[in-house]
Each structure stands twice: as structure tokens, then as C-alpha cells.
C-alpha distance (Angstrom), angle and dihedral (degrees) to the residues before:
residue distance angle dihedral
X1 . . .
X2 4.22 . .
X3 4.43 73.9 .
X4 3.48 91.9 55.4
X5 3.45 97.6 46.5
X6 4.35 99.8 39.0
X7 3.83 76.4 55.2
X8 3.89 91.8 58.2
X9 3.69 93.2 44.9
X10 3.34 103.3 43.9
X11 3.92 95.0 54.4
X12 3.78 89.6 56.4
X13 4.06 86.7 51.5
X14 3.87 106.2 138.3
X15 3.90 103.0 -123.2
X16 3.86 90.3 -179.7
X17 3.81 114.0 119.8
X18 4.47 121.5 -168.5
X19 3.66 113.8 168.3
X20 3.67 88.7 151.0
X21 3.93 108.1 92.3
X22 3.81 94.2 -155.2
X23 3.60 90.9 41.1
X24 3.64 89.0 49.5
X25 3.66 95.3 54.8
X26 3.30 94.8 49.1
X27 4.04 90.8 57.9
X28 3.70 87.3 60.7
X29 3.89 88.1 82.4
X30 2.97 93.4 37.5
X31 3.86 116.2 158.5
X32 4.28 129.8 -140.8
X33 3.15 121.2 -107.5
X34 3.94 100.4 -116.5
X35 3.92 114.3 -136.6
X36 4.23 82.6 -135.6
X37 3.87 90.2 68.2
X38 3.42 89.8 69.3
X39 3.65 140.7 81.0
X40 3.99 113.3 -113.4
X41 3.56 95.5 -98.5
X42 3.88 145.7 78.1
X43 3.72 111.1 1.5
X44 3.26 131.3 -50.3
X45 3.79 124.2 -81.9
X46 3.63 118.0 -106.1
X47 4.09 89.5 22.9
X48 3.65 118.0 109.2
X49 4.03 133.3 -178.2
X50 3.52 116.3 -78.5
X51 3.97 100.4 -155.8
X52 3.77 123.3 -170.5
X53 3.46 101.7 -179.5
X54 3.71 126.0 -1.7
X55 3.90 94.4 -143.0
X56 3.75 94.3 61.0
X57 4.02 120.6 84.8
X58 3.64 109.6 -103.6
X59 3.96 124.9 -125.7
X60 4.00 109.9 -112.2
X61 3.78 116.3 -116.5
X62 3.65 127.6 -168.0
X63 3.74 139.7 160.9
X64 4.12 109.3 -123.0
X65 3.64 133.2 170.5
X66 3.95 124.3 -94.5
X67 3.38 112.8 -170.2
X68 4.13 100.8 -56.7
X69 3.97 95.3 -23.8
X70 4.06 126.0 81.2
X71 4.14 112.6 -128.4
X72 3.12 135.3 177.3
X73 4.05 130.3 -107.4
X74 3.31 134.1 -137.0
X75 3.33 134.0 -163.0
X76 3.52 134.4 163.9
X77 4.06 131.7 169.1
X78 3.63 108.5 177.6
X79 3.65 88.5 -24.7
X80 3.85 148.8 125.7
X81 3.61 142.4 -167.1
X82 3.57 134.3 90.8
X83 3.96 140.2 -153.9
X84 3.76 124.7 -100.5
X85 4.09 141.2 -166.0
X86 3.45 113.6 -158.1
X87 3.67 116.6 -143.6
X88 4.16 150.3 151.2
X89 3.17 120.8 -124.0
X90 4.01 140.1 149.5
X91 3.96 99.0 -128.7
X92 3.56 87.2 -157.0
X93 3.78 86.9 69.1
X94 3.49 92.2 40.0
X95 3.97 106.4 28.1
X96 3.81 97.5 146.9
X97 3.66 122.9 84.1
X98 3.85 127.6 -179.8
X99 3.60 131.1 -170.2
X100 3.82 141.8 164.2
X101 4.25 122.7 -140.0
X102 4.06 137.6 178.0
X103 3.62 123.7 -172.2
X104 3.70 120.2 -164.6
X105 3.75 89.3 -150.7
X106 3.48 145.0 0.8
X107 4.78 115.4 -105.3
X108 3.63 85.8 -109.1
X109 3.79 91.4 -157.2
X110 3.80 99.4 34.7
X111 3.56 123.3 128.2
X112 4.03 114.6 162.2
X113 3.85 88.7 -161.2
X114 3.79 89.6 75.7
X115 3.77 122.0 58.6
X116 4.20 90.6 -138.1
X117 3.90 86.8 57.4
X118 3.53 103.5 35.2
X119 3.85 98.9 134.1
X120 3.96 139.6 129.7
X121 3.87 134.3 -167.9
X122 3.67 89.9 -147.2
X123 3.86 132.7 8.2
X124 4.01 135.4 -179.5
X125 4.04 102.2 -152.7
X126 4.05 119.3 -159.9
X127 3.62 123.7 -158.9
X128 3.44 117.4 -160.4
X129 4.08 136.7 178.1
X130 3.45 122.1 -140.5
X131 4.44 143.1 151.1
X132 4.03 97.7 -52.8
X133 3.85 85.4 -162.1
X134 3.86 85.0 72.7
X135 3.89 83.4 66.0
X136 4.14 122.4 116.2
X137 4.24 110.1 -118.6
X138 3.78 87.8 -111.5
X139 3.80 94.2 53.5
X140 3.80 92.9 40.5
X141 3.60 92.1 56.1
X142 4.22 89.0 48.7
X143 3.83 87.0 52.1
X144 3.65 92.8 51.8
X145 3.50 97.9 51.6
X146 4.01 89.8 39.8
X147 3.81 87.8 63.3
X148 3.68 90.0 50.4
X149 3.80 89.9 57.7
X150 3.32 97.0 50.0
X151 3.55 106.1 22.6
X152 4.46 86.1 -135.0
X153 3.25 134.3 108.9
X154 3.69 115.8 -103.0
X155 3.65 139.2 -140.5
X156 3.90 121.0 -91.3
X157 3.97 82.5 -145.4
X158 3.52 148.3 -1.3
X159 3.61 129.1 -160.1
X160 3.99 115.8 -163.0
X161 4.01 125.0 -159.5
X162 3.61 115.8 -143.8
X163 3.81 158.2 177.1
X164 3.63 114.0 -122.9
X165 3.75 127.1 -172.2
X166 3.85 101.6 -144.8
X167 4.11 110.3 -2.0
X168 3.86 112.0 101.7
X169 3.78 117.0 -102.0
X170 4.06 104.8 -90.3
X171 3.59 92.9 29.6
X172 3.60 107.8 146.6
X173 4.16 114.1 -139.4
X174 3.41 122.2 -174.2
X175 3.65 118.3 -140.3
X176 4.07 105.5 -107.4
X177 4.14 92.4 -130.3
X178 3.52 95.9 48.4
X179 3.68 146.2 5.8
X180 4.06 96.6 -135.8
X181 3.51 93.1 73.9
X182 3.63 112.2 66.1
X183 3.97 136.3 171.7
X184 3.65 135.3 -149.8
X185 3.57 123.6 -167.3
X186 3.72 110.9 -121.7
X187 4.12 88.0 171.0
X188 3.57 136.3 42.9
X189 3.81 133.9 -171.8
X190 3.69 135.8 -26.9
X191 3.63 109.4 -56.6
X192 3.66 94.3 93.9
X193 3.70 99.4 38.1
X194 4.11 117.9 123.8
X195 4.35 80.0 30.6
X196 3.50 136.5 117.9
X197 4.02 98.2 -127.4
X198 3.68 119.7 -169.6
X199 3.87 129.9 -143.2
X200 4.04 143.7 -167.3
X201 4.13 121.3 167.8
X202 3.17 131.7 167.0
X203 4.55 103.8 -115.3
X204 4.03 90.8 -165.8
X205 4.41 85.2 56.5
X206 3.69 97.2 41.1
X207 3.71 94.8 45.2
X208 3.23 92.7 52.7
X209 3.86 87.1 44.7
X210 3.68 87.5 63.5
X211 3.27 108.5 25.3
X212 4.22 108.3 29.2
X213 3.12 101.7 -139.2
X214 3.68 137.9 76.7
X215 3.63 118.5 -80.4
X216 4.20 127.7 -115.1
X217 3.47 121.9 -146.3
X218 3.82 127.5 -37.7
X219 3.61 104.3 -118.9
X220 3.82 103.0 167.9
X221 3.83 140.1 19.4
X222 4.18 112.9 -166.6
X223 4.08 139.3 166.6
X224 3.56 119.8 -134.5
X225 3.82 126.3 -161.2
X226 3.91 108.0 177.6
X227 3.82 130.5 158.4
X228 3.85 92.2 154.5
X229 4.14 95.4 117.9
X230 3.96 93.1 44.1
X231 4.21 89.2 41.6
X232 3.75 81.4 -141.2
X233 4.34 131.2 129.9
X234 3.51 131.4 -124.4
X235 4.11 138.5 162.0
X236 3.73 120.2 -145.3
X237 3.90 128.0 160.7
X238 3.87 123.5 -150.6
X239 3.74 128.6 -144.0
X240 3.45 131.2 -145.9
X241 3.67 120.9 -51.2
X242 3.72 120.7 -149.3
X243 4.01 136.6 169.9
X244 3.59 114.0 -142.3
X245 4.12 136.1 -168.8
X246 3.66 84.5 -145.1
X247 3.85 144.4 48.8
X248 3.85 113.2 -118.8
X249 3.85 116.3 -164.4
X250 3.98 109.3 -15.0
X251 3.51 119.7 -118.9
X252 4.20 134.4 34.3
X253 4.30 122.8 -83.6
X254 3.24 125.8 -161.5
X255 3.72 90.8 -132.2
X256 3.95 132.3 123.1
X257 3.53 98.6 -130.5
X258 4.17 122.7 96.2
């Protein structure tokens, strides 16, 4: 269990080092790198691996071409690990993020309430920093020994979106190592499966959703495939991801256009 969940921690470890105080500020807007800047190949620039544990099979990533836009693929068969960008930015500047997903088929025997199912076709992972002394014994003692394993700093929180096969959208789940990681289901069910479905929420109101309290800085946005617990496959593709200062049109389409 305390492997399982150093594992966890460790992979969200912020890497990301600004001693420079101009440098620094300008990282506070800093932008994503879109998927569409790049050519349909490789992975994308600015993206690294997000490994949870080195002895499990990783999910393939890969940028492709979809009609005149670069996306990324996913593919994961009894695999998990993800992609991440590491960045630093005030989410209250920046509180609304948009992305695009499609999922070629639903986990049919994932539940993320239970650690043995705990798998997603698609997920959005947040890292954010925040006062450490606000963290339970048990959790400060997984931190501690998370920053020994991977020698980074890690984040006080993460906050994953994902696609759920029966819990309601908005449910809240907490992650079954450790409450500071938490998910909310953006997507439910099959009826938008084999879809391009489109997203905007609001980070500073669904951390505090989760988490009640205000959120520190964003310091990392990631995509996680994973079918590892459930040992089954899936193909998903993810869209552009983008952090804006201001909401564009309200509400999610099931549209493949950004």
C-alpha cells in the first residue's frame, strides 16, 4: 500500500526549477504547449513521461494527424503512465481550462472507487502547490519518502479529470492511497464513446469543490491513459489543452473542433 502510493506521488514530482525572479514571473503566464504546434510525430514538445512505476508496461503515446490538426494517441494494453508539462501558474489568473477527448471504448470493468479497478480511458491531471504543514501525519510521512524516491519536489495536490463508467458526472472520488489526489468525473457512460467531446471548468471552483480551500499554484498539467489494474486495452486521442483567463462559450459539445 505505502508502495503504491510513493509510486503515485513520486510520478507527479514537480521537476521544474526557477531561481531566476524575472524568469519566474514570467512562468506565471505561462502558456501549454498545444499538441497542434507540432508535427505528427514523436511526442509533443514540452511533454515529458509521467512514470508511476518503472516495472509496469507503459501506455504508447504519439502525436498523429486528424484531419488538418496534430493529436495525441493513446494507447494502453495493460498499461499505465501518462505525459506531463510542468508549469507555474496562478489559477486564479488562469482558472479556465479546456480540453478535447475520444475513447474508443469504455474500461468495461473499471471502477476508480476500488484500488484493483482504478483505471481511466482518458484523464486531465492538476498539480498544484500549497502549505505542506496543512498535511495529515500519514500523508506527511508518504511525501517524505516520495521525495526520497525521486529526489523532486512533489505536489501538495493533484486533481485528475476522468471518464467513469457508472459514477455520476461531478462525483468526487478520492484516490484509495491517499486523499491529495482526487478525481472528478467529467464523463459518464457510453453515449459519447467513439466522439470527440469538448470541455471548459473552472480549476479554482473544482478545487475548491474537492479540496475546500483555495488553491496554490498550478504547477503541472498531464494525460493519463492506464488500464494496468483492469489488464484490459483501450485507444483514446487527446486534443489540445489550454488554460485560459477567461471562459469562452459556456457549456461542453460533443464536437471535434478546439
Amino acid at each position: 500500500m505505502l508502495a503504491g502510493a510513493v509510486a503515485i506521488l513520486a510520478a507527479c514530482a514537480n521537476t521544474q526549477k526557477v531561481h531566476d525572479p524575472v524568469a519566474k514571473q514570467v512562468k506565471l503566464d505561462q502558456a501549454l504547449a498545444l499538441f497542434s504546434s507540432n508535427p505528427a510525430e514523436g511526442l509533443p514538445k514540452d511533454w515529458e513521461p509521467l512514470i508511476f512505476m518503472r516495472k509496469k508496461k507503459e501506455t504508447e503515446y504519439s502525436l498523429i494527424k486528424d484531419g488538418d490538426r496534430t493529436i495525441l494517441r493513446a494507447f494502453a494494453d495493460k498499461a499505465s503512465s501518462g505525459l506531463r508539462h510542468q508549469v507555474n501558474i496562478d489559477p486564479v489568473k488562469q482558472p479556465w481550462l479546456t480540453w478535447s477527448w475520444k475513447t474508443s471504448s469504455l474500461i468495461k470493468t473499471a471502477d476508480n472507487r476500488f484500488r484493483d479497478t482504478e483505471d481511466s480511458p482518458v484523464r486531465i491531471v492538476l498539480a498544484f502547490d500549497g502549505d505542506k504543514n496543512k498535511l495529515s501525519f500519514m500523508d506527511t510521512i508518504l511525501f517524505d519518502t516520495a521525495k526520497l524516491v525521486s529526489g523532486h519536489d512533489f505536489p501538495y495536490a493533484t486533481l485528475m479529470y476522468i471518464w467513469e463508467n457508472k459514477a455520476p458526472k461531478e462525483t468526487v472520488i478520492a484516490n484509495t492511497r491517499t486523499g491529495r489526489i482526487q478525481m472528478l468525473v467529467a464523463e459518464s457512460g457510453a453515449a459519447n464513446v467513439g466522439q470527440w467531446v469538448s470541455y471548459q471548468r473552472n480549476i479554482v471552483d473544482d478545487y475548491v469543490k474537492v479540496y475546500g480551500e483555495q488553491p496554490g499554484r498550478l504547477i503541472g498539467v498531464g494525460v493519463l491513459t492506464d488500464t494496468d489494474n483492469t489488464e484490459e486495452k483501450v485507444e483514446a486521442w487527446y486534443g489540445d489543452i489550454r488554460l485560459l483567463r477567461q471562459a469562452t462559450v459556456a457549456g461542453q459539445t460533443a464536437s471535434p473542433q478546439q
